[in-house]
Structure formats: C-alpha cells, structure tokens
C-alpha positions as CSV (number, residue, x, y, z in Angstrom):
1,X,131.5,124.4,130.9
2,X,129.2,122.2,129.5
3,X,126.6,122.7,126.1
4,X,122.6,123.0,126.9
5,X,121.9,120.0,125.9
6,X,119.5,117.4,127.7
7,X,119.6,114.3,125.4
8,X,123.8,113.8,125.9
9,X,126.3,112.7,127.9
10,X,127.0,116.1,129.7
11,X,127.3,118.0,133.3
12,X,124.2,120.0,132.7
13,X,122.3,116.7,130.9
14,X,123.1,115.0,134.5
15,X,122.0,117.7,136.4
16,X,118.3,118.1,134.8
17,X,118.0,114.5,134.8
18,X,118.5,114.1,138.2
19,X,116.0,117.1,139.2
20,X,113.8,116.3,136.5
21,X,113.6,112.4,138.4
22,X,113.4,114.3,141.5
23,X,110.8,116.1,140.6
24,X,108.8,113.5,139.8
25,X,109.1,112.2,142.9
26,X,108.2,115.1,144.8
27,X,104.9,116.0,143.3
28,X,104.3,112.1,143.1
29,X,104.6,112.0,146.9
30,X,102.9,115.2,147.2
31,X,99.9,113.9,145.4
32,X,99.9,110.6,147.1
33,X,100.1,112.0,150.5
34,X,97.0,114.5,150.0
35,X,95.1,111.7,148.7
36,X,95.8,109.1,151.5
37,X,95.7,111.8,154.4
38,X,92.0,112.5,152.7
39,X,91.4,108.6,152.9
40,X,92.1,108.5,156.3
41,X,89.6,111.3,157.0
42,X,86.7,109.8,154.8
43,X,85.7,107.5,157.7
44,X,85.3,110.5,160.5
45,X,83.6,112.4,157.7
46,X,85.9,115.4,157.6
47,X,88.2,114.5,154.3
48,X,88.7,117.9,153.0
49,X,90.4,119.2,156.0
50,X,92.4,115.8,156.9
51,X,93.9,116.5,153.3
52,X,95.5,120.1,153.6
53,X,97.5,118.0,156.7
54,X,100.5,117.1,154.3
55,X,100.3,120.6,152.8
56,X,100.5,122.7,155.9
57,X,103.6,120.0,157.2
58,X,105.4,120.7,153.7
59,X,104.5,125.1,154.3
60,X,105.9,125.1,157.8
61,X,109.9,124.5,157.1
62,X,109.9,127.7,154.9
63,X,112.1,129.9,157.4
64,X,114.9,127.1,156.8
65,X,115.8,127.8,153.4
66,X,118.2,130.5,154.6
67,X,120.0,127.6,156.9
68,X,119.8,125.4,154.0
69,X,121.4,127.5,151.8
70,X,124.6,128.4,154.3
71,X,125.3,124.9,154.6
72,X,125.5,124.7,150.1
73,X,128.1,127.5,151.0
74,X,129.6,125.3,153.4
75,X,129.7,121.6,152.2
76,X,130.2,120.1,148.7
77,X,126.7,121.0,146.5
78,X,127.2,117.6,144.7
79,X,127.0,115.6,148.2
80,X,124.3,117.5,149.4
81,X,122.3,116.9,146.6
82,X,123.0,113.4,147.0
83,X,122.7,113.1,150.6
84,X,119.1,115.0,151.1
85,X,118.0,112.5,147.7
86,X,118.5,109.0,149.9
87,X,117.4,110.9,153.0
88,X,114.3,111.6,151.2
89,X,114.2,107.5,149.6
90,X,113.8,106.7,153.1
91,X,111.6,109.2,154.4
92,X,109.1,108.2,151.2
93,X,109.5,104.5,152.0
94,X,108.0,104.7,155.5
95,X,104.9,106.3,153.8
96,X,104.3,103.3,152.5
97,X,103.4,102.5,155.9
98,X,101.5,105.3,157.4
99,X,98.2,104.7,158.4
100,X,97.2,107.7,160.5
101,X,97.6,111.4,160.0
102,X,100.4,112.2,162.8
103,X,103.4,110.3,160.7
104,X,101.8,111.7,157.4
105,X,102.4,115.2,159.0
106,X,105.9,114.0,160.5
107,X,107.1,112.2,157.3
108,X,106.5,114.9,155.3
109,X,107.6,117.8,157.4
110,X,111.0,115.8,157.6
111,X,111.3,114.9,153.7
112,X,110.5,118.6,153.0
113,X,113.6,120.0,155.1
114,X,115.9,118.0,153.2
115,X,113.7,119.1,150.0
116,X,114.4,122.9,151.1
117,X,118.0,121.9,152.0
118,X,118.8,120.5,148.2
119,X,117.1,123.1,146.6
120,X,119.9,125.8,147.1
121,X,122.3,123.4,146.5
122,X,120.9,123.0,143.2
123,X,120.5,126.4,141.8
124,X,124.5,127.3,143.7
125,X,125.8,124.7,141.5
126,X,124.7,125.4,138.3
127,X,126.5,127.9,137.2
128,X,129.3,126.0,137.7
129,X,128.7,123.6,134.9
130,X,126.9,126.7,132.5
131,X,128.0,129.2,130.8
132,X,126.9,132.9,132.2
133,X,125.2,133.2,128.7
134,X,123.6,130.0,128.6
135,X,121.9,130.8,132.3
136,X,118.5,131.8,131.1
137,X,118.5,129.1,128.7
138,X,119.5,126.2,131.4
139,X,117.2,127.4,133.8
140,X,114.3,127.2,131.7
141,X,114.9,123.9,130.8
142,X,115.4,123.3,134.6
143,X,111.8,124.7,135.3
144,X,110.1,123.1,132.1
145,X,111.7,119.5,133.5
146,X,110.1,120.3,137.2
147,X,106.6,120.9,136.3
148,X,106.4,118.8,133.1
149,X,106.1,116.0,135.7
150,X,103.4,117.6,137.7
151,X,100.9,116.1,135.6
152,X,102.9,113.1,135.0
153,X,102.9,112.1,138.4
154,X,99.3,113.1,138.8
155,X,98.4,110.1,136.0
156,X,100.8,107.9,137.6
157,X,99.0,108.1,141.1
158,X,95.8,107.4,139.2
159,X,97.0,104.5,137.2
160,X,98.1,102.6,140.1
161,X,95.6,103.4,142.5
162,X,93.4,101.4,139.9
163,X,95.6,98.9,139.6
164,X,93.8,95.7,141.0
165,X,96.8,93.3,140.8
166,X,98.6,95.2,143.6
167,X,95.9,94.9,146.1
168,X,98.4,92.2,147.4
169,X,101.5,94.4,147.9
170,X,99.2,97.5,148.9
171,X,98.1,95.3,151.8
172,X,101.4,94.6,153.3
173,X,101.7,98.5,153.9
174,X,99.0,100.5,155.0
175,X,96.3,98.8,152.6
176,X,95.6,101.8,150.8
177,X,95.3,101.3,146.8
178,X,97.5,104.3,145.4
179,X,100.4,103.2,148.8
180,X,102.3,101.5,145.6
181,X,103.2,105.2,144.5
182,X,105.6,106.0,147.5
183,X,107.3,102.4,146.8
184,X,108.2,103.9,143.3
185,X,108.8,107.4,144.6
186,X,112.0,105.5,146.2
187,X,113.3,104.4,143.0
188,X,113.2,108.2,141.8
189,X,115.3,109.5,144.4
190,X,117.7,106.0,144.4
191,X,117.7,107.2,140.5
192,X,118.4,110.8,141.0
193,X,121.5,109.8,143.9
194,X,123.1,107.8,141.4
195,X,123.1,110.3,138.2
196,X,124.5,112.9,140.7
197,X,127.3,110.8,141.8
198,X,128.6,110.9,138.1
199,X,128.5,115.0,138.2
200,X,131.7,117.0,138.2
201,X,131.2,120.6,139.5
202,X,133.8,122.8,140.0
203,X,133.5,123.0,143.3
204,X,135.4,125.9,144.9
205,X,134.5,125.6,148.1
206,X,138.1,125.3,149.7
207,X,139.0,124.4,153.1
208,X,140.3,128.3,153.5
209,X,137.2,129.5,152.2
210,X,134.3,127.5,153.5
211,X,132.1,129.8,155.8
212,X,131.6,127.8,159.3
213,X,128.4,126.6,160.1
214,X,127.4,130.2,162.6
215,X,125.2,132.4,163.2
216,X,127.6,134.7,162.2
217,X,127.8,133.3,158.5
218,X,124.2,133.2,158.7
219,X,124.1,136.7,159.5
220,X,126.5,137.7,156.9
221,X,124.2,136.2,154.1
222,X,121.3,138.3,155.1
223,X,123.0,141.1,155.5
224,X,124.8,140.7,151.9
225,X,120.8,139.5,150.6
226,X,119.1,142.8,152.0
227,X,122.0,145.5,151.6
228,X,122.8,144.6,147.9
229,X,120.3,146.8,146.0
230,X,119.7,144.7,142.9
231,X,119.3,141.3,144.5
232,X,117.0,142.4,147.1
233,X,114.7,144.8,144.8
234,X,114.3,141.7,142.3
235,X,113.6,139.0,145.1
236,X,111.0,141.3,146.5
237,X,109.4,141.7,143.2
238,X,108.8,138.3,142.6
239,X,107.6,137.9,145.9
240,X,104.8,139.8,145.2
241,X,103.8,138.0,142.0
242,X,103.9,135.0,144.4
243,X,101.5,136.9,146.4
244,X,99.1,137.6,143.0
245,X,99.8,133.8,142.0
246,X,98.5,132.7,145.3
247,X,95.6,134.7,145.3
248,X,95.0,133.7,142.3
249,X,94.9,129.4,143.1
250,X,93.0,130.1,146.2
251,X,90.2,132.6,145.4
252,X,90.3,132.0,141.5
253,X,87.7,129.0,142.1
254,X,85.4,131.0,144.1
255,X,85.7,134.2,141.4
256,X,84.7,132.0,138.2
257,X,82.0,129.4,139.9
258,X,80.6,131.5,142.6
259,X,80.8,135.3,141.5
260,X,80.3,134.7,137.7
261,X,78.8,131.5,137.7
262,X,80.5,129.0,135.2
263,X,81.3,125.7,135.8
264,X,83.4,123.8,137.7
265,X,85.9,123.2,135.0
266,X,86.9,126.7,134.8
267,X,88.9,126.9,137.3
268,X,90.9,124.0,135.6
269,X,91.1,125.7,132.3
270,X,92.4,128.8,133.5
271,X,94.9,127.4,135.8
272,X,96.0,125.3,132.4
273,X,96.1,128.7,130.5
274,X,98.4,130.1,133.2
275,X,100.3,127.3,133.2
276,X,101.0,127.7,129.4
277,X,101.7,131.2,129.5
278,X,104.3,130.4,131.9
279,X,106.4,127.5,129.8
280,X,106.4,129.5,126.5
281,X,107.7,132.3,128.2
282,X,110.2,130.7,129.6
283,X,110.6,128.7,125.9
284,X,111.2,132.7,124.4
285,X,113.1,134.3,126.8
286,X,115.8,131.3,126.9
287,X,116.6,132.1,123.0
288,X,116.6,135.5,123.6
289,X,118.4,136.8,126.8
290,X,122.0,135.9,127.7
291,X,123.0,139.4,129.6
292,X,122.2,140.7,132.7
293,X,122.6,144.5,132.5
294,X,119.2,145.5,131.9
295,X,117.4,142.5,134.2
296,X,115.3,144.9,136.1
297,X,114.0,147.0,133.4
298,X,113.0,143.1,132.0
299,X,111.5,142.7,135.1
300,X,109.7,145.5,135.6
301,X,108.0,145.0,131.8
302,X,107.2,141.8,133.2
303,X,105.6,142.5,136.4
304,X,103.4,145.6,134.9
305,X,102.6,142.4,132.1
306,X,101.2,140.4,135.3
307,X,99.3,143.2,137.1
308,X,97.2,145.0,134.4
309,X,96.8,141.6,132.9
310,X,95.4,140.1,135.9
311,X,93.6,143.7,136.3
312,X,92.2,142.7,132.8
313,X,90.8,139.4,133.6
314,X,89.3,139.9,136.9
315,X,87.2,143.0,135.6
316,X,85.3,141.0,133.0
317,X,82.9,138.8,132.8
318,X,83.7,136.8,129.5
319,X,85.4,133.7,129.8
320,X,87.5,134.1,126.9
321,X,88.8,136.9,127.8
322,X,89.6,135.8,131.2
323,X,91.4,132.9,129.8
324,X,93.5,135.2,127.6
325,X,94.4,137.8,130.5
326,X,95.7,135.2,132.6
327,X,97.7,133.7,130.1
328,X,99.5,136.9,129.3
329,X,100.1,137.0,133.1
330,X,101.3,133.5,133.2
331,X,103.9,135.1,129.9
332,X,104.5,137.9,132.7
333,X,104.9,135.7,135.4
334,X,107.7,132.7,133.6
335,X,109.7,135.6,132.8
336,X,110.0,137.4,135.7
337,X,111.0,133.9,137.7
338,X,113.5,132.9,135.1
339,X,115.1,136.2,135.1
340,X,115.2,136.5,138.8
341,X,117.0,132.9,138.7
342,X,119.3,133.5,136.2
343,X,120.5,136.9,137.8
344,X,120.7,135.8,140.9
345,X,123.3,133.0,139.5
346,X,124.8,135.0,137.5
347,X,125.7,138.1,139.9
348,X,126.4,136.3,142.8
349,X,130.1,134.8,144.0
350,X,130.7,130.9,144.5
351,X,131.5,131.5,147.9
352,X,127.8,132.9,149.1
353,X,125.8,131.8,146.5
354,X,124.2,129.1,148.2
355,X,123.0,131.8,150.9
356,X,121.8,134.3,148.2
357,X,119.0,131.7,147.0
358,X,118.2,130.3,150.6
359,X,117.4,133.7,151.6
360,X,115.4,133.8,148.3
361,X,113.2,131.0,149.0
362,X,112.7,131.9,151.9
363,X,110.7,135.0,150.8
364,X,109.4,133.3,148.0
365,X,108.0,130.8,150.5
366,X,107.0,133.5,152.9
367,X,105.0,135.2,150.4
368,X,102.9,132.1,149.1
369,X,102.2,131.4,152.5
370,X,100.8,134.9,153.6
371,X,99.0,134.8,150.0
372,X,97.6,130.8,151.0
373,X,96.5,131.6,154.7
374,X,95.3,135.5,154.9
375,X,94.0,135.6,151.2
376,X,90.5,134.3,152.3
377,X,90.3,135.6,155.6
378,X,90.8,139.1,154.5
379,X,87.7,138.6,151.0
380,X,85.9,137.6,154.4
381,X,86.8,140.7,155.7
382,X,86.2,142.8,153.3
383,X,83.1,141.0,151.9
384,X,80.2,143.8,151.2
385,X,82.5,147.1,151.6
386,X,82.2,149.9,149.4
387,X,79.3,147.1,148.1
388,X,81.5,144.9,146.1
389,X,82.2,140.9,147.1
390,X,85.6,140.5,148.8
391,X,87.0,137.8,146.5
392,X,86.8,140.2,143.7
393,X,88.4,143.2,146.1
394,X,91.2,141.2,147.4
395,X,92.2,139.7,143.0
396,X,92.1,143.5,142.3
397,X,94.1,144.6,144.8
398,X,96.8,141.9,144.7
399,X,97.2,143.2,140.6
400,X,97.3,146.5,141.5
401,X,100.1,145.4,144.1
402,X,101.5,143.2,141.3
403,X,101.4,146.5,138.9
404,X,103.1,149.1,141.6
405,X,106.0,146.7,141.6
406,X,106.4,146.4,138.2
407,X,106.4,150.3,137.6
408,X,109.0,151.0,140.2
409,X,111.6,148.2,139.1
410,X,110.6,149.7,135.5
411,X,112.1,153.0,136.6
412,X,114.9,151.8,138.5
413,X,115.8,149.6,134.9
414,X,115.4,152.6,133.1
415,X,117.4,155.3,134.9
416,X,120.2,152.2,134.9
417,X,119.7,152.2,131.0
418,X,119.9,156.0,131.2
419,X,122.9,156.2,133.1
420,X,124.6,153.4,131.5
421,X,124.1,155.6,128.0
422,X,125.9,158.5,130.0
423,X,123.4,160.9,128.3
424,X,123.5,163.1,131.8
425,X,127.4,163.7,131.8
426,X,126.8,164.8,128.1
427,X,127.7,168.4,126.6
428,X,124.4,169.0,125.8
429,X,123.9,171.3,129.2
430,X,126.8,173.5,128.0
431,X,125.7,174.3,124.5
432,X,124.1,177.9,124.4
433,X,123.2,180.1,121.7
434,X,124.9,183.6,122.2
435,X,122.4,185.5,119.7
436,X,122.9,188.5,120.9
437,X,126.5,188.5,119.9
438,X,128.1,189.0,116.6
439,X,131.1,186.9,115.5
C-alpha cells in the first residue's frame, strides 16, 4: 500500500496523475464540443440550442454505468482504464474533423460510454493501492485533481481559439479556431494510457473468481446495491443532493437575475462560492476522518448542512448572505460525496466492487438528469400558485427534500452510535429503589 503522496514515484501518485490528465481532457473536450456544436448553429440562428447537443449525447449513456461497472468486476481495472483512455484518444481525434452536429452527437455519445466504463474501474481500484485509513484522504485529492482542471481547460480552449498562427492547422480539420483543443485532448489520454501502464494494483480478480459477463451477475450487483442497508441509504442520499445541486445550476441564474434582480455575474460568483465550499471541505475532512463506523451520522450532519443552508440562501434577498449559504452548502455537499466514496470503497469486497459504484453512478447520474430536464418544467408548472414564482418554489422544495434526507440518515447514524455504546442492554432497567423495605 502506497503513501498519499502526489509529487513521488508511487501507485497512488500514478493513479491521480493519470485521472488528473484525464480530466483535463474531458472537460477540455467537453468545453470544446459545446462551443463548436454552438458555431455550427450560429449560421441558422439557433446557437443556444445547437449547443446543449453534446451535453444531452454525454446525459444519455447514464443507465450504463451499472454494465460498466460488472465488466471492472470482470476484467483487469488497470487494462480497462487503459483501454477506454486510447479509445477515447481516438474518439477526440475525429473531432477534430466534425463539421456538422450528427458526428458531434455520435462522437461524443461514444467517447462518454468508455468515459462511464473507466470510471468504476477507477474508484474499484483504489483501494487496492490505499490504505483503508488513507481513503478519505486519497479521494479528496482524487476530486481536487478532477475539477482543478475544469477551469484549466476552460483557459486553454480560450487561448487557442485566439491563437492566429494555427489558423493553418485549424483549416485542415473542420476550420474552426478552438478545433486545435481536440488535437491536444489526444495527447492527454496518450499521456494518461502510458502512466497507467506503469501501475501495479493488486488485482484479485482470479480466473475462479471473475463473475461472467450475464445478466445474472448483473442482477446479483443490484440486488447486493439495493438489499445492503448502508450502501443503498447513503447512495440515495447523495442522490438527492444531486437533485438540490442541479436545481441549483439550472434555476440559480434565473433566481438571482430575474427574481431578485442583480447582475449577470452573480450567477458566476455564487457557483464560485459553491465551488469553494466544496474543495475545503473535502481539504478538512481528509485530515480528519479515517473510520467508517459512524459514516451516516457524518452524512446526515452533512445533508441537514446542505438543506437548511440552501433554505437560508434562497429566502433572502441579500447577496452576501446568499453567497455565504451556499457556500456552507457547498462545505455540506464536498463532505457528503467524499464520505459516500470513501465508504463505499471501504465496505465493499474486491470481487463486486466495481458493480457497487456502477450501480452508484448510475443513480447519481439519474438524479442530475431528472434535476436538469424536469427542474424547469415543473417552476413552469408551478409558476403563480399559492402566489409565489415557481423558480423560487421548486429551490425551496428541493432543500427541504435535501433537509428530510439529512434528518433521517441522522437518526439512522445515531441509533447505530446508540447501539454501538450498548447503553439499551445496560443494567440501568433493573435498578429499583425498594423504599418501602427495611434492610
């Protein structure tokens, strides 16, 4: 088992390398896709919707992640890793190319599979480099590496877009200024193939114990997912902060410029508080947690963190103080991901791990897509009952949601901490006072 230790020569150091380059190159491609499926459409007039093409192509593969994550149960995580990285080289490559929205959709619909595919992979094999203790600790350096390039990438897309002395390259693809981006994309997932190759998991997956590729395995690992009590309450709650976080990107713009009025850079600065909120969590609870007997109590002070937080922000009409609600629900929020993560690795056998997190992802998934596509239609809906807007209706209700969730797995924590005292199989029940008697 490896040290938590980025800057070295170890297991783990390979590891969030690799998905720290991979990274990159996913929210790099991301961007870049969104921005040339919106080029496209700028000549027929109709850019904004042209460029939620890539993003509905990259939402529909969610119900695969519990496929995905039978065949990490099945095949050698390392290879997989590797194998879905030059898959996705290719796939990025022929971007370079695209010039109408069909193979946009296509390309990125087939690079998210294999996306989906590595992800369970990914989170199966860590604890087979990490210490149980060090869990938290890795993961949150896992998470900091994956959306520390987010902006990253978003400056790199800029800087070559602008970049005149390409113009000759851009035009032997599909002439578009920021094309350039998917060339280097390809470099990040050659880079990412080749640090994996060095990695030496344990990798227990024996020929007598590798589950067969069925829909009886499959079966098996939902069935395991849903019946084990601790592993489905915790991947349900998070699912519903998915649900608040989603609400939360696509109604939060309307709440600030339309129903309150401030500007368009708002909506920036409170996404950037959320954002913050999340990474020093994540910072503090790495130092701090390296057990997982009390995880739902944890969870449950997390989630009731999130919901009357969020409860806080969206019933006032100061900035500031919507700026420092949110962040407390973005503290809420790290913790209750990186807790979820780390349990899940931690209380979960080699042998159906990988199915455990595809099942995960799924709902994870799942829930960010109901949250995405119904979140508007239903402020719609309820726009003008019991006279209040339907944006603000549908923030509140999603907290209160948010803050239901967190109370119940706050119960079921604490009657686990109660028990686990043994304070109800005490003597105190048997000790009465006989006054009436004399000695």
């Amino acid at each position: 088992m490896d040290k938590i230790k980025i800057f070295s020569k170890s297991q783990f150091s390979l590891l969030w390398w690799s998905g720290t380059i991979s990274s990159f190159g996913d929210w790099a491609t991301l961007f870049g896709s969104v921005a040339l499926a919106s080029y496209l459409g700028t000549e027929a007039g109709n850019s904004e919707l042209t460029a939620i093409v890539p993003l509905i192509a990259r939402i529909v593969p969610a119900l695969l992640s519990s496929f995905a994550g039978l065949i990490a149960d099945r095949y050698d995580k390392k290879m997989i890793m590797i194998f879905c990285d030059v898959i996705r080289m290719i796939f990025v490559m022929f971007l370079f190319f695209a010039d109408n929205l069909y193979s946009i959709f296509l390309i990125n619909f087939l690079s998210e599979i294999f996306s989906l595919i590595r992800q369970p992979s990914r989170e199966a094999v860590v604890p087979e480099i990490v210490n149980k203790e060090n869990l938290v600790k890795a993961n949150s350096l896992f998470a900091i590496g994956t959306y520390a390039t987010l902006p990253v990438a978003s400056l790199a897309l800029g800087v070559v877009s602008d970049w005149n002395s390409l113009e000759l390259i851009n035009e032997t693809g599909n002439g578009w200024s920021g094309s350039i981006i998917f060339l280097f994309d390809t470099f990040t997932f050659m880079a990412s193939a080749i640090l994996l190759y060095f990695l030496k998991n344990q990798n227990k997956n024996t020929l007598n114990k590798k589950p067969d590729v069925s829909f009886k395995n499959f079966k098996d690992g939902l069935d395991y997912f849903f019946k084990t009590k601790d592993i489905r309450n915790i991947s349900f709650s998070i699912s519903f902060c998915l649900v608040g976080a989603g609400t939360l990107f696509i109604l939060g713009h309307t709440f600030l410029t339309v129903d309150l009025g401030f500007s368009e850079s708002s909506f920036g600065f409170m996404i950037a508080s959320f954002g913050t909120g999340i990474l020093i969590s994540m910072l503090t609870l790495s130092y701090f947690v390296t057990s997982f007997n009390r995880v739902n109590f944890l969870i449950g002070i997390s989630m009731m963190l999130v919901g009357i937080s969020l409860l806080l922000a969206f019933r006032s009409t100061d900035f500031l103080v919507i700026l420092l609600s949110v962040f407390i629900s973005g503290l809420g929020t790290g913790g209750v991901y990186l807790l979820t993560i780390s349990f899940l690795q931690a209380s979960t056998s080699i042998e159906i791990r990988g199915r455990v997190f595809g099942n995960f992802y799924t709902i994870g998934r799942l829930a960010l897509l109901f949250s995405f596509l119904l979140s508007g239609i239903i402020a719609n809906y309820l726009d003008g009952i019991f006279g209040q807007d339907g944006v603000y209706l549908v923030l509140i209700g999603s907290s209160i949601l948010i803050l239901i969730a967190g109370i119940l797995n706050f119960i079921n924590g604490y009657r686990s901490i109660f028990n686990e005292f043994g304070i109800e199989k005490s003597n105190f029940n048997k000790i009465k006072l006989k006054l009436d008697e004399k000695e």
